[in-house]
C-alpha positions as a Markdown table, in Angstrom:
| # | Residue | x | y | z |
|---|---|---|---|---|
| 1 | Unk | 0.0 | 0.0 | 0.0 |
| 2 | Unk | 1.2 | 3.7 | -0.9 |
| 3 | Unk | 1.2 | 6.2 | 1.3 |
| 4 | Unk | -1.4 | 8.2 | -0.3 |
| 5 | Unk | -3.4 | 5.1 | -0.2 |
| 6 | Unk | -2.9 | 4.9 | 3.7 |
| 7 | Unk | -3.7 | 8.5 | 4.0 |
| 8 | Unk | -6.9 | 7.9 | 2.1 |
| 9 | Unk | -7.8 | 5.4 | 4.2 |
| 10 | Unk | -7.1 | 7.0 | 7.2 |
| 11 | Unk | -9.3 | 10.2 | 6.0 |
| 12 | Unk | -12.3 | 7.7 | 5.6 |
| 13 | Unk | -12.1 | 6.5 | 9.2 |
| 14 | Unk | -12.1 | 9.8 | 10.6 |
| 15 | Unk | -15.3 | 11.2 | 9.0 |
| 16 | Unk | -18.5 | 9.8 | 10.9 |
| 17 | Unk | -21.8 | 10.4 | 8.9 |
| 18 | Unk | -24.9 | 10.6 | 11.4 |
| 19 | Unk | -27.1 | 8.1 | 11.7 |
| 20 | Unk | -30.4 | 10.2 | 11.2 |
| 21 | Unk | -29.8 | 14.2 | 10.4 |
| 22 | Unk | -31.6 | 16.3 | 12.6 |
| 23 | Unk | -35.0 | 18.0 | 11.5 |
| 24 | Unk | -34.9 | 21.9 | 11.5 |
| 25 | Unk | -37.4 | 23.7 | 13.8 |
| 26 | Unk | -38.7 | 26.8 | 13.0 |
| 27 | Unk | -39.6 | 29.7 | 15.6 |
| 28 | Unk | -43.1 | 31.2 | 15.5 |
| 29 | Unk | -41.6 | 34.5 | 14.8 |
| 30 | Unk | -39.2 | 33.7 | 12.1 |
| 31 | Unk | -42.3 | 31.7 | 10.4 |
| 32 | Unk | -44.1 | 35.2 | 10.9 |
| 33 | Unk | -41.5 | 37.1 | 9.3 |
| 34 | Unk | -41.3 | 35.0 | 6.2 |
| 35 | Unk | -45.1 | 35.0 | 6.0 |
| 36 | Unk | -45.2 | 38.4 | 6.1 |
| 37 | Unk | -42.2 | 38.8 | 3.7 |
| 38 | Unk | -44.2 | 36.7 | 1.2 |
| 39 | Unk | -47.1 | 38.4 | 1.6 |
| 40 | Unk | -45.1 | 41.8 | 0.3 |
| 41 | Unk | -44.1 | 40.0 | -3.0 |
| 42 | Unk | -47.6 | 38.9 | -4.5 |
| 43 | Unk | -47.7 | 40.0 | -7.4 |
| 44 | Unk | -43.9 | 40.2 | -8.6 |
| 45 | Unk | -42.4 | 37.3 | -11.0 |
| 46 | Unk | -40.4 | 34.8 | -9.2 |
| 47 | Unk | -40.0 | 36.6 | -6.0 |
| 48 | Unk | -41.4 | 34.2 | -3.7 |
| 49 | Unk | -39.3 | 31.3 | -5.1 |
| 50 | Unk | -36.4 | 33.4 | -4.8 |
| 51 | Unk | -37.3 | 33.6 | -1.2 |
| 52 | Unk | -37.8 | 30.3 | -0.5 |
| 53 | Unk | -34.4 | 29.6 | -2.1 |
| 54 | Unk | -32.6 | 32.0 | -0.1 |
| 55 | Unk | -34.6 | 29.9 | 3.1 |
| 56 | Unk | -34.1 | 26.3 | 1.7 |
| 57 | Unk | -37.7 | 26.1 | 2.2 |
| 58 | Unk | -40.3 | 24.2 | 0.5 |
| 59 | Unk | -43.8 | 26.0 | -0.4 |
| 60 | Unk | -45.9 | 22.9 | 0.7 |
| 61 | Unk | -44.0 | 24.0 | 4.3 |
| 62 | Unk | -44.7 | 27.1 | 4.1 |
| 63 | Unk | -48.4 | 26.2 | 3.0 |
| 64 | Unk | -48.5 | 24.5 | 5.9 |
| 65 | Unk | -47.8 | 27.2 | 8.1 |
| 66 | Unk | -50.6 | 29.5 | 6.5 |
């Protein structure tokens, strides 16, 4: 085995992946705000998607919240 190859190896040991990610919670405030926020942008092209990029937000979540 190379030493790269060793060091490789070794790199892969050292990274632990969690079992389960944990889920996001969102405050009632900062659901607020970016209710609010949405409701400012009716009405302009592809504002609200660019908001719910800039979240990493879905709209069915966001429905949800309504």
């Amino acid at each position: 085995m190379t030493k790269n190859q060793e060091n490789l190896t070794k790199s892969r040991d050292t990274h632990q992946v969690e079992d389960k990610p944990k889920r996001r919670q969102f405050s009632p405030e900062y659901k607020k705000k970016i209710l609010t926020e949405l409701e400012q942008t009716q009405g302009k092209r592809g504002a609200v998607g660019e908001i719910l990029r800039r979240e990493g937000l879905y709209a069915t979540q966001v429905a949800t919240w309504k």
